[in-house]
Backbone as ProteinMPNN parsed JSONL, in Angstrom:
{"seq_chain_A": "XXXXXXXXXXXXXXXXXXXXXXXXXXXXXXXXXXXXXXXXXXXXXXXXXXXXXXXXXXXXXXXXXXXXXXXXXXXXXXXXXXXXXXXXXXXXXXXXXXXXXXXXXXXXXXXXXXXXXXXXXXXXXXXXXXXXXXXXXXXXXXXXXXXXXXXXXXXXXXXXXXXX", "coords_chain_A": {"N_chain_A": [[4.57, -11.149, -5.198], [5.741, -13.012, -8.055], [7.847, -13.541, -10.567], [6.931, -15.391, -12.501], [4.14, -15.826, -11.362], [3.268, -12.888, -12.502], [3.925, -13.251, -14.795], [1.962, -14.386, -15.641], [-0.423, -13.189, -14.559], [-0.653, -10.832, -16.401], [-0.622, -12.07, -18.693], [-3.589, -12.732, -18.124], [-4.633, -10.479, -17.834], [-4.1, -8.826, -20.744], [-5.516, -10.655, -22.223], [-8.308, -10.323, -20.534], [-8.205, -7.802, -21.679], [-8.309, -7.648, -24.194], [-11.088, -9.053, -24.736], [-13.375, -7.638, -24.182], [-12.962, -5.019, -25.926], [-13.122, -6.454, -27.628], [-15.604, -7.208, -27.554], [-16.888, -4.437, -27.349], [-15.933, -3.658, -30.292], [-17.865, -4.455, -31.62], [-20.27, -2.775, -31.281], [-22.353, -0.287, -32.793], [-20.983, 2.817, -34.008], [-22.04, 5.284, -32.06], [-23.464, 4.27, -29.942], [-20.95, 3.045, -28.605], [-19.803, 5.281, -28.2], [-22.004, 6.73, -26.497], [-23.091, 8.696, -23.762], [-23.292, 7.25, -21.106], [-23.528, 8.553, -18.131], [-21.577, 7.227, -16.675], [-18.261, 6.447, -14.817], [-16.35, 7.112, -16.485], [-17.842, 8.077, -18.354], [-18.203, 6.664, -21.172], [-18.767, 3.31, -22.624], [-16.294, 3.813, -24.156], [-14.675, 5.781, -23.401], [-14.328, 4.447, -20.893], [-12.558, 2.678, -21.685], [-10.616, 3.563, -22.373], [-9.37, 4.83, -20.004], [-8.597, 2.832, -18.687], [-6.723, 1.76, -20.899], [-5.191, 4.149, -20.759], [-4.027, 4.036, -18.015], [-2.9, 1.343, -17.651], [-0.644, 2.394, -19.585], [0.475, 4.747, -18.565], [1.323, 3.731, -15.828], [3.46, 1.877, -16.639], [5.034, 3.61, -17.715], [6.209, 4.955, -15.25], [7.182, 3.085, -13.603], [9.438, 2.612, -15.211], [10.476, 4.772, -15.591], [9.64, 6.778, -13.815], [7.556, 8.552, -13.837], [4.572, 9.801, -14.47], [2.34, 10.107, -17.49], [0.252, 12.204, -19.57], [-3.118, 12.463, -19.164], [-5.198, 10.994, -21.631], [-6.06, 12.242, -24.73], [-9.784, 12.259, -25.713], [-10.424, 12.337, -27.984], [-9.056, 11.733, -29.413], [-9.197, 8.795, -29.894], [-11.348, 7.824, -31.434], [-12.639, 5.51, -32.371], [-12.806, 1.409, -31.711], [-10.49, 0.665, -33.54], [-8.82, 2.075, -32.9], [-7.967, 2.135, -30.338], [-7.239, -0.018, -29.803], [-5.071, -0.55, -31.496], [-3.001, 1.312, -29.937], [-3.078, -0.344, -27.572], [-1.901, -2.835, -29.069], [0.436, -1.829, -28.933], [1.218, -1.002, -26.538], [0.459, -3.68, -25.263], [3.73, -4.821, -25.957], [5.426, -3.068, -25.536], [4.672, -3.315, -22.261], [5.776, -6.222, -22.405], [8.365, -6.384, -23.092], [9.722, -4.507, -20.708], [8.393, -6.183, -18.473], [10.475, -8.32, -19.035], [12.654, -7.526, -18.419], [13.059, -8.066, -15.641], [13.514, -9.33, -12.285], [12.755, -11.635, -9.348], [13.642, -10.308, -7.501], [13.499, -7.634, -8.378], [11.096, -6.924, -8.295], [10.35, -7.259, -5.618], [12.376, -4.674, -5.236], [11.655, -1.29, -4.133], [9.537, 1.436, -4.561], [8.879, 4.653, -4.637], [6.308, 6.275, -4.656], [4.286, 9.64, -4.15], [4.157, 10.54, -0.853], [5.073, 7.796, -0.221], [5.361, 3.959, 0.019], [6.058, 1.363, -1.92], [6.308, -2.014, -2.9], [7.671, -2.872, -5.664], [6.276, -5.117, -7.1], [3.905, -5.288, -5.739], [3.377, -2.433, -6.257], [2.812, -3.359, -9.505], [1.199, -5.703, -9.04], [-1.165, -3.569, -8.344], [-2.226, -1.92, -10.714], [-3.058, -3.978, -12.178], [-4.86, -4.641, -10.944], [-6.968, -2.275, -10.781], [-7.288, -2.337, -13.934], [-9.12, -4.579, -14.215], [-10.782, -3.877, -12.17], [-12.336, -1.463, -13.526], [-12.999, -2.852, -16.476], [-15.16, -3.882, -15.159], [-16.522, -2.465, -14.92], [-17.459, -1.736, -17.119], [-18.522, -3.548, -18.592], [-21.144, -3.675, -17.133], [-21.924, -1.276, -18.613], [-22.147, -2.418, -20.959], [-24.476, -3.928, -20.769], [-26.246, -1.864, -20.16], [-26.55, -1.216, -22.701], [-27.835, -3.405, -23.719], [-26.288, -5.543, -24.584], [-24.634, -8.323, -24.353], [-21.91, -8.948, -21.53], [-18.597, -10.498, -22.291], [-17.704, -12.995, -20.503], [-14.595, -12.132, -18.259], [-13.539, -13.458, -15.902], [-10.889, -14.421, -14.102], [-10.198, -17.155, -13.273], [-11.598, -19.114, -15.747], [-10.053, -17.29, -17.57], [-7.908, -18.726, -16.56], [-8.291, -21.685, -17.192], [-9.044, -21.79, -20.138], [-6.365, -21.042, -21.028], [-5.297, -23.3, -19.883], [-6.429, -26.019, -20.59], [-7.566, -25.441, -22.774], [-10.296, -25.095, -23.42], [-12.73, -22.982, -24.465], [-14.788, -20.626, -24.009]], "CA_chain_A": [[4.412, -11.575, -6.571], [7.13, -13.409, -8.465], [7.861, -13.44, -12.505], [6.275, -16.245, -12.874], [2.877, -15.113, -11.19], [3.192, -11.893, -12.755], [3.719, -13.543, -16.304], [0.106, -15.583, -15.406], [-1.719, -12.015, -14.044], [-0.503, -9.998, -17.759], [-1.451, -12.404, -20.118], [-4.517, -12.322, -18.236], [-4.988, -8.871, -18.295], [-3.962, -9.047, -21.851], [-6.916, -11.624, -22.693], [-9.368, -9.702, -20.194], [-8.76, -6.539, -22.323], [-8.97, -8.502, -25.713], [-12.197, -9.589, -25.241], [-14.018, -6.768, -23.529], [-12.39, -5.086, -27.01], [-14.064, -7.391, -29.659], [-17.204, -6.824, -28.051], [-17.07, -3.086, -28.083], [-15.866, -3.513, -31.662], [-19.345, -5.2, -32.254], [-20.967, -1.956, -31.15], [-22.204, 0.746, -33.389], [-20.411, 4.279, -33.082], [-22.839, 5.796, -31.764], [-23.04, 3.216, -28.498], [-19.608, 2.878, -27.89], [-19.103, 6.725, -27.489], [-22.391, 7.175, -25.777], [-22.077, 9.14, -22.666], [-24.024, 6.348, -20.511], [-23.012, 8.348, -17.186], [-20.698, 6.44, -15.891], [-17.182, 7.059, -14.15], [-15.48, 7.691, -17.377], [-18.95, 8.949, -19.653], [-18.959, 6.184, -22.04], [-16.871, 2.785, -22.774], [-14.912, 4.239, -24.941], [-14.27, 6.51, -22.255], [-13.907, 3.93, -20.151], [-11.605, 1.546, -21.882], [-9.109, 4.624, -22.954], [-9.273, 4.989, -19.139], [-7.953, 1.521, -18.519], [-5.47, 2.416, -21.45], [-4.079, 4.816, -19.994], [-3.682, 4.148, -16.587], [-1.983, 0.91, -17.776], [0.959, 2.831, -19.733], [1.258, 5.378, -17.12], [2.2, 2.885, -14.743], [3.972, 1.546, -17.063], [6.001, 4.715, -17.714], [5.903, 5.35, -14.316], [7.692, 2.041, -13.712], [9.897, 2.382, -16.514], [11.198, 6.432, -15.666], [9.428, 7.69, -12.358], [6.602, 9.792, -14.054], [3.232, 9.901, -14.988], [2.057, 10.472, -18.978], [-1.034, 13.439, -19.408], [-4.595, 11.52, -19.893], [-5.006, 10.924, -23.589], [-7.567, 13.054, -25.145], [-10.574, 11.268, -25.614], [-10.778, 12.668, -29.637], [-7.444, 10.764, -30.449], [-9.542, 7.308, -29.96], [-12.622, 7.891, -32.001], [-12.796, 3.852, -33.215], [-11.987, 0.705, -30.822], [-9.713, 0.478, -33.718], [-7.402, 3.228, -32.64], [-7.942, 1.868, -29.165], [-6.764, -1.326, -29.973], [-3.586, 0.124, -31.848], [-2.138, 2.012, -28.924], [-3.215, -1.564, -26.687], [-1.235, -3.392, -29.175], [1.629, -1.115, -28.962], [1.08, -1.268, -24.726], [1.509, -5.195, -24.872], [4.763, -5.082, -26.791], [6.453, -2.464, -24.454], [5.047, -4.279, -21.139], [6.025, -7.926, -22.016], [9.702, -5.907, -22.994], [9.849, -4.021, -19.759], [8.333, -7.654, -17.976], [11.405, -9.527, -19.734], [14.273, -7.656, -17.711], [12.828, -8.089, -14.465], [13.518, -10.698, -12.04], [11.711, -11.797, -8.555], [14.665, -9.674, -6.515], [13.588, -6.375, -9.012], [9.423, -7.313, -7.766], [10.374, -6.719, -4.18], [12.204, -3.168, -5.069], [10.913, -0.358, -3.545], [9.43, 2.54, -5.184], [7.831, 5.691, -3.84], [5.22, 6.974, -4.889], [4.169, 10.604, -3.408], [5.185, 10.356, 0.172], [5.08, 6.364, 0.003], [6.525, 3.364, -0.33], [5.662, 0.186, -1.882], [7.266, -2.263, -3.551], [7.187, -2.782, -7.56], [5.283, -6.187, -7.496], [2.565, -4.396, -5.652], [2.401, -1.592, -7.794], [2.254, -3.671, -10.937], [-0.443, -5.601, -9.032], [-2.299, -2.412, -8.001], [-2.389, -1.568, -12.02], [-3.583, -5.067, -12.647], [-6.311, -4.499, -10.077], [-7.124, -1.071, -11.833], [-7.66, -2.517, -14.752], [-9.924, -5.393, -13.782], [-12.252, -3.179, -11.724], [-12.926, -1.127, -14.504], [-13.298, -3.921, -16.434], [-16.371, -4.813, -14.8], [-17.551, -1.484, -15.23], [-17.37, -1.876, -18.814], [-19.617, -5.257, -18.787], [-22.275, -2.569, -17.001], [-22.355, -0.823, -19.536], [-22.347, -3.177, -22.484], [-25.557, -4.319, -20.499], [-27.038, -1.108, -20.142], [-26.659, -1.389, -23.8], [-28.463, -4.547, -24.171], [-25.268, -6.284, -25.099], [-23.893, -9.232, -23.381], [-20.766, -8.714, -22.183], [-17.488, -11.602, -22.287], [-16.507, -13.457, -18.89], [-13.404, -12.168, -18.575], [-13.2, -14.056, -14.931], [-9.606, -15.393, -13.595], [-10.318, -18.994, -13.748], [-12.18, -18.678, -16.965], [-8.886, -17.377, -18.211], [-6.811, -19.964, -16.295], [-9.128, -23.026, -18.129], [-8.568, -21.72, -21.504], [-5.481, -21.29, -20.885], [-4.421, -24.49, -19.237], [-7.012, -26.733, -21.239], [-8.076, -25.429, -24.307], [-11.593, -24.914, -23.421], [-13.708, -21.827, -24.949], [-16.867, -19.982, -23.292]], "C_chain_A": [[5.792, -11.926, -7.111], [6.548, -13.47, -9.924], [6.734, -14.446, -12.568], [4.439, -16.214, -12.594], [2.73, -14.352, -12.508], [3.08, -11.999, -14.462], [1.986, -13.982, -16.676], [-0.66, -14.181, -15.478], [-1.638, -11.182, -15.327], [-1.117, -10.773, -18.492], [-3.243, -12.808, -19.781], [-5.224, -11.06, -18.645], [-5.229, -8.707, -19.728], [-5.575, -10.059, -22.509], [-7.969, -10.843, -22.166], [-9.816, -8.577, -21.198], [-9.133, -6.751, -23.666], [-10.251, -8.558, -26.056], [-13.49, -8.452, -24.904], [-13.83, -5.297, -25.063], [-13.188, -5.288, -28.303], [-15.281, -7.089, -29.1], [-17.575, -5.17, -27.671], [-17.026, -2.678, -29.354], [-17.704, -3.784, -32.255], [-20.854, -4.063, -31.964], [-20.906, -0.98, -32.033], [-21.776, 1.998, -32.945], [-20.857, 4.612, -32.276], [-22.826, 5.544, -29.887], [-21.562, 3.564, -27.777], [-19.103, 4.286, -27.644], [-20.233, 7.351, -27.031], [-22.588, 7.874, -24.391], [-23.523, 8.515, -21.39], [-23.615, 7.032, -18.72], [-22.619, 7.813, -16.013], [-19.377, 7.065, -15.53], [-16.298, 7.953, -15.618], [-16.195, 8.072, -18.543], [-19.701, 7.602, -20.324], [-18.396, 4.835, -22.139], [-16.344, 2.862, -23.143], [-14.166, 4.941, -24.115], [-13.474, 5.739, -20.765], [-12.857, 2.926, -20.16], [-9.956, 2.351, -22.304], [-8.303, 5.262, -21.383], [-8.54, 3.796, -18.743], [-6.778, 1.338, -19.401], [-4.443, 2.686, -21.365], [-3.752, 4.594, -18.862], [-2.658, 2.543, -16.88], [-0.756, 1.488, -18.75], [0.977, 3.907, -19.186], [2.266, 5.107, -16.078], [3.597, 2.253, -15.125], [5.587, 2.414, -17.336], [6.405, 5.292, -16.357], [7.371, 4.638, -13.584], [9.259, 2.24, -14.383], [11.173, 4.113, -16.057], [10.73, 7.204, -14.332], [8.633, 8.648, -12.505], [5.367, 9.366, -14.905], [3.033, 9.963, -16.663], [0.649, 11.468, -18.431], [-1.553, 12.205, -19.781], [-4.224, 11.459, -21.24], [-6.093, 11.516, -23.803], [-8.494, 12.186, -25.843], [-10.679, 11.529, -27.271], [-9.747, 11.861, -30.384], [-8.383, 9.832, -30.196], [-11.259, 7.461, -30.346], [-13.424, 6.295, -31.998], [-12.249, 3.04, -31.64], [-11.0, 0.032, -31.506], [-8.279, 1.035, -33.318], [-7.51, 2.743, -30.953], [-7.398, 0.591, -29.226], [-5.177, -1.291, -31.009], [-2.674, 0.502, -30.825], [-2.391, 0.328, -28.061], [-2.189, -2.821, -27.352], [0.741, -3.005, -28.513], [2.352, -1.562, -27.017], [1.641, -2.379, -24.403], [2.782, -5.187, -25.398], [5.56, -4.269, -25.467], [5.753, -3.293, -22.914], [5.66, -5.344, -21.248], [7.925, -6.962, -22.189], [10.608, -5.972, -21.688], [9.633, -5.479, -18.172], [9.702, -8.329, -17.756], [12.545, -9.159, -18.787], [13.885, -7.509, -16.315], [12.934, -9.595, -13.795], [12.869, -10.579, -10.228], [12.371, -10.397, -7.275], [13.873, -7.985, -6.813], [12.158, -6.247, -8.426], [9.799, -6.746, -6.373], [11.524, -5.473, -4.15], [11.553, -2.335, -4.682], [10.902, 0.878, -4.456], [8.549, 3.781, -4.664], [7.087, 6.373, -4.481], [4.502, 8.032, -3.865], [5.052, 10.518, -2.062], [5.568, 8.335, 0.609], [5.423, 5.467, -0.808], [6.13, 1.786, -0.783], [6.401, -0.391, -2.558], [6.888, -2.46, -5.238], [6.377, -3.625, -7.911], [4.302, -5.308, -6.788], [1.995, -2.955, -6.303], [1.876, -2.13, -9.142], [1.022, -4.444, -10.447], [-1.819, -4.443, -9.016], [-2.732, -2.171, -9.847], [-3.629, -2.599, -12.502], [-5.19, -5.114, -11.954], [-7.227, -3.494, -10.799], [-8.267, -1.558, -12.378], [-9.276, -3.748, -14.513], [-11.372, -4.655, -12.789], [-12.745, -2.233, -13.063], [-13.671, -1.597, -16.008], [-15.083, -3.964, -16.917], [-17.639, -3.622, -14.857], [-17.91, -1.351, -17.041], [-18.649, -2.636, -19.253], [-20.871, -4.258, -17.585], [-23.019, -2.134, -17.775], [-22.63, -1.253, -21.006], [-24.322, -3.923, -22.051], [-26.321, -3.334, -20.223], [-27.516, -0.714, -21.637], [-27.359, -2.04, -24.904], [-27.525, -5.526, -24.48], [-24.929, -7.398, -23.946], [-22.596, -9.392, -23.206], [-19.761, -9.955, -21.988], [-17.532, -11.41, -21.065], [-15.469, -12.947, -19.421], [-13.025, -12.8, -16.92], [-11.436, -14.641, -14.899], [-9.739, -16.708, -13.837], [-11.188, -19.359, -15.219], [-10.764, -18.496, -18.01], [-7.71, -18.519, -18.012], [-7.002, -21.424, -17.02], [-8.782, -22.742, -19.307], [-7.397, -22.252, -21.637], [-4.838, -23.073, -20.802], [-5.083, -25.852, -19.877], [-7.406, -26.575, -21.932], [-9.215, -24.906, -24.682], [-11.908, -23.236, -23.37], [-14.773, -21.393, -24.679], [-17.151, -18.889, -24.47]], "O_chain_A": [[6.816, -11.336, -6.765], [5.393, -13.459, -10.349], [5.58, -14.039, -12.702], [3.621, -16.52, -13.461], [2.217, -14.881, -13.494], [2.468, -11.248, -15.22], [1.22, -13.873, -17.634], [-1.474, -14.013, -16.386], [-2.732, -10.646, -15.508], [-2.154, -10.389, -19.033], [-4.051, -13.091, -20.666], [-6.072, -10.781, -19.492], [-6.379, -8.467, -20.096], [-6.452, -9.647, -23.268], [-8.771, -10.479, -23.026], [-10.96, -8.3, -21.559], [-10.069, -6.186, -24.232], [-10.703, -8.284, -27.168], [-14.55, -8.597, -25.512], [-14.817, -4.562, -25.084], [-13.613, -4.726, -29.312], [-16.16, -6.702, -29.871], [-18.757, -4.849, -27.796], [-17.683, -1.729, -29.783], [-18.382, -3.258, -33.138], [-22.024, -4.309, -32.258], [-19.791, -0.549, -32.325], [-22.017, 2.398, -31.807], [-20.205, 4.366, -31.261], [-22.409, 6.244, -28.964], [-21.264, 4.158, -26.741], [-18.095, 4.478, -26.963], [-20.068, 8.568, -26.949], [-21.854, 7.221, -23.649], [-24.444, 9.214, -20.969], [-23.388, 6.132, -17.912], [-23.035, 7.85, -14.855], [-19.246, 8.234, -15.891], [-15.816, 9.085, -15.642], [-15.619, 8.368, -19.59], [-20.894, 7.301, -20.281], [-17.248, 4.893, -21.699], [-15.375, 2.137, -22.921], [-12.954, 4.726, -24.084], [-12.602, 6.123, -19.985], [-12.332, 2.401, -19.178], [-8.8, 1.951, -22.45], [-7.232, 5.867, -21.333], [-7.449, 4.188, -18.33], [-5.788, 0.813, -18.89], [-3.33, 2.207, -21.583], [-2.742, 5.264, -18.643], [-1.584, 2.57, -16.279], [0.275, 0.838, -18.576], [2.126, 4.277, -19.428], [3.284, 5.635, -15.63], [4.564, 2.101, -14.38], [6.749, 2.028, -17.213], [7.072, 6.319, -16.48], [8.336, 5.27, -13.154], [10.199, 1.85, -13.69], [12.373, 4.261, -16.288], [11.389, 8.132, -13.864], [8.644, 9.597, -11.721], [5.386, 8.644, -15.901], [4.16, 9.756, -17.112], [0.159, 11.485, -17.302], [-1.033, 11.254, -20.364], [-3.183, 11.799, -21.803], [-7.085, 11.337, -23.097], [-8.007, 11.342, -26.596], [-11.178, 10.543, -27.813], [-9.665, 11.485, -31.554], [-9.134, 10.723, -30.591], [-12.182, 7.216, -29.569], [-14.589, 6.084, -31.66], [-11.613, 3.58, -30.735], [-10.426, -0.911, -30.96], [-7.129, 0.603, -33.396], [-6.7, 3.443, -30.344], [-7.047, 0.263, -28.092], [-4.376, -2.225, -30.996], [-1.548, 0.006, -30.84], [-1.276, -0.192, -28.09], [-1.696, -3.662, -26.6], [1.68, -3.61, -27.995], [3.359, -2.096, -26.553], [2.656, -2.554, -23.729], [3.085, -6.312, -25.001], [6.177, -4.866, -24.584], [6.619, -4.016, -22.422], [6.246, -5.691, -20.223], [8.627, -7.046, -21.181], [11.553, -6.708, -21.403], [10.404, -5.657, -17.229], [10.078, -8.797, -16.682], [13.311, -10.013, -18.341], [14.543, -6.644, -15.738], [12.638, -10.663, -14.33], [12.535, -9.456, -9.849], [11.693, -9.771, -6.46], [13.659, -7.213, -5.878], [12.048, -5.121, -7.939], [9.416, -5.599, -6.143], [11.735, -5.116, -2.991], [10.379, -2.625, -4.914], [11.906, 1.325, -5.012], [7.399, 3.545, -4.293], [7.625, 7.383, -4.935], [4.099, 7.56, -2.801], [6.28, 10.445, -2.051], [6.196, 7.882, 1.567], [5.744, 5.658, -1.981], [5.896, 1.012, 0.145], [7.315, 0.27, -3.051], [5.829, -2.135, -5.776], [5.639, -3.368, -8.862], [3.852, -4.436, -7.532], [0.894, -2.536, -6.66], [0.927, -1.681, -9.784], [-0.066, -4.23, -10.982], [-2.957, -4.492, -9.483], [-3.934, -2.373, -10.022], [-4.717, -2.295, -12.992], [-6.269, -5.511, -12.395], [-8.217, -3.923, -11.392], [-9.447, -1.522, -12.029], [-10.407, -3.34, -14.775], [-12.57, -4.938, -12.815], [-13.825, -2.608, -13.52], [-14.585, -0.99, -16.566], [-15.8, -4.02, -17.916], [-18.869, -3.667, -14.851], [-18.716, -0.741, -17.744], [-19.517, -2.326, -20.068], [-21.754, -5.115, -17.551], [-24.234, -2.286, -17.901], [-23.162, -0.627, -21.923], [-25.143, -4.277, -22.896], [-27.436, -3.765, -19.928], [-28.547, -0.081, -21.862], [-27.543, -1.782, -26.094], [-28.07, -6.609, -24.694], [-25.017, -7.155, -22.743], [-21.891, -9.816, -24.122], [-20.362, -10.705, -21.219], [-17.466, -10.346, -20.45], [-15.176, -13.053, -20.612], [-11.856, -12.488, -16.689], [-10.984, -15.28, -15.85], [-9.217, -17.218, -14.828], [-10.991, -20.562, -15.392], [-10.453, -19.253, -18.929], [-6.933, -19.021, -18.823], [-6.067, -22.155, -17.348], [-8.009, -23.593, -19.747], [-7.121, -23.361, -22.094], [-4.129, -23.721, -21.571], [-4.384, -26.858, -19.753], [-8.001, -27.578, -22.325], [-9.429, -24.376, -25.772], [-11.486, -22.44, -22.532], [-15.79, -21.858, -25.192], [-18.209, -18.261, -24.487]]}, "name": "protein", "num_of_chains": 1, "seq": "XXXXXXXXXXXXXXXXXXXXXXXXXXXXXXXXXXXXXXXXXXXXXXXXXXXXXXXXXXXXXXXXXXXXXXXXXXXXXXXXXXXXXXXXXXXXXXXXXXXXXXXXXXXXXXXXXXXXXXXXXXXXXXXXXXXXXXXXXXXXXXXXXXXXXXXXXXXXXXXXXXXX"}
């Protein structure tokens, strides 16, 4: 992975989690902190899971250590979930900004192993995107329909303008 990728795979991410987002917003309380069992209970559960595991990594990245889960009572609203997500993009694109393609193929270890930093920030990016899709599960076990958030879907907007 090089910057320039890596700029393309965030502001997807960034858009994937946007929209997956507005249409949890569009759910009554009730829904969105139902405990539909699934991996993480509910999607609130599941999107504070995707959350966190992106500024973990992030901190992880950033200092060489983990953050505790977040307690699921701090994010009552997908407004307060969308507060800490703003906060998230601001310190990744930061942390993004002083990296260059040389700093991507660093090595970092994790437990007894060794990968390099572009593949951890993909692994994150992956993360997030499978869970994701567990999300759009559950917005349909809901009755809800949930947003493409597809790769090329985002790359078309993107690159032409065009809106699904």
């Amino acid at each position: 992975m090089n910057r320039q990728e890596l700029d393309t795979y965030l502001a997807y991410d960034r858009w994937a989690n946007r929209r997956l987002l507005q249409a949890a917003a569009e759910l009554p309380a009730e829904a969105f902190s139902r405990d539909l069992r699934a991996s993480f209970g509910s999607i609130r559960g599941t999107l504070l899971h995707i959350l966190w595991g992106e500024w973990g990594w992030l901190r992880y990245w950033q200092e060489g250590n983990f953050i505790p889960e977040f307690p699921l009572e701090d994010f009552e609203t997908v407004a307060a979930l969308e507060a800490s997500w703003s906060e998230l993009e601001q310190a990744q694109r930061a942390y993004i900004a002083g990296l260059t393609d040389e700093m991507l193929l660093g090595h970092r270890a994790v437990d007894e192993y060794t990968y390099t930093l572009g593949e951890l920030i993909h692994h994150v990016l992956n993360h997030s995107t499978y869970h994701r899709g567990q999300v759009a599960v559950l917005l349909r076990q809901l009755g809800h329909t949930p947003p493409a958030t597809d790769f090329r879907l985002f790359l078309t907007e993107a690159r032409y303008g065009a809106t699904y």
